[in-house]
N, C-alpha and C positions, 0 to 999 in steps of 0.2 A: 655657692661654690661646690658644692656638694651635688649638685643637680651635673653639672657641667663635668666632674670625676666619675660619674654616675653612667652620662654619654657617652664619653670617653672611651669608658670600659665596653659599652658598647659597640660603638664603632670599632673599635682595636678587636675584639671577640669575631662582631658579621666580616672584616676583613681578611683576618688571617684563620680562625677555624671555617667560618663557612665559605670562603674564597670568593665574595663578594663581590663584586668590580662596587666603584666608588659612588655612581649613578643610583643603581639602584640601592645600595645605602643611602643615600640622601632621600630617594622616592619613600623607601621603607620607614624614615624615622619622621619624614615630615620636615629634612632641613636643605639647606642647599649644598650642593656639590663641595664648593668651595670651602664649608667648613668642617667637611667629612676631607677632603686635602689637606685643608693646615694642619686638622688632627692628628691625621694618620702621619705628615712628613717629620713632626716632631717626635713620633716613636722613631726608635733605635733601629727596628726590626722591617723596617717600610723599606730604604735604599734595597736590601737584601730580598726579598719579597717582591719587588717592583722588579726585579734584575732576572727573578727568576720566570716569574710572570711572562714577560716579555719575551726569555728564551723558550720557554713552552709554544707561547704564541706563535713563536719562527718555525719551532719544529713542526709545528699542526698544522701551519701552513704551508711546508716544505712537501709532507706527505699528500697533504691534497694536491698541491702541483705536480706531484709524481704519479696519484694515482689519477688526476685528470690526462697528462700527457699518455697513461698507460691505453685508456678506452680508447683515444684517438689512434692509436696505431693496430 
């Protein structure tokens, strides 16, 4: 049990301080994907986090769409 609170803490750590994506968590600890997901969706902090994530991603992709239309004209 102890081993698995031990992971945990880990996962929960490389995810929300070093802004991990989920992937390469699983490559980094040697486990699969899907248990770095159930982990992380049982914290509290994941919906909130995954919500922001995702608006980042829009924004950074909104800018490159405006700085590619920009070269072309």
């Amino acid at each position: 049990m102890q081993v698995f609170i031990y992971m945990k803490e880990i996962i929960i750590k490389l995810y929300f301080e070093n802004k991990m994506k989920q992937v390469d968590i699983a490559k980094q600890l040697n486990i699969s994907k899907y248990k770095v997901s159930r982990t992380l969706s049982k914290d509290e902090q994941y919906q909130k986090e995954k919500e922001k994530r995702k608006k980042h991603k829009e924004k950074t992709k909104n800018i490159y769409q405006i700085k590619e239309k920009e070269n072309l004209l």
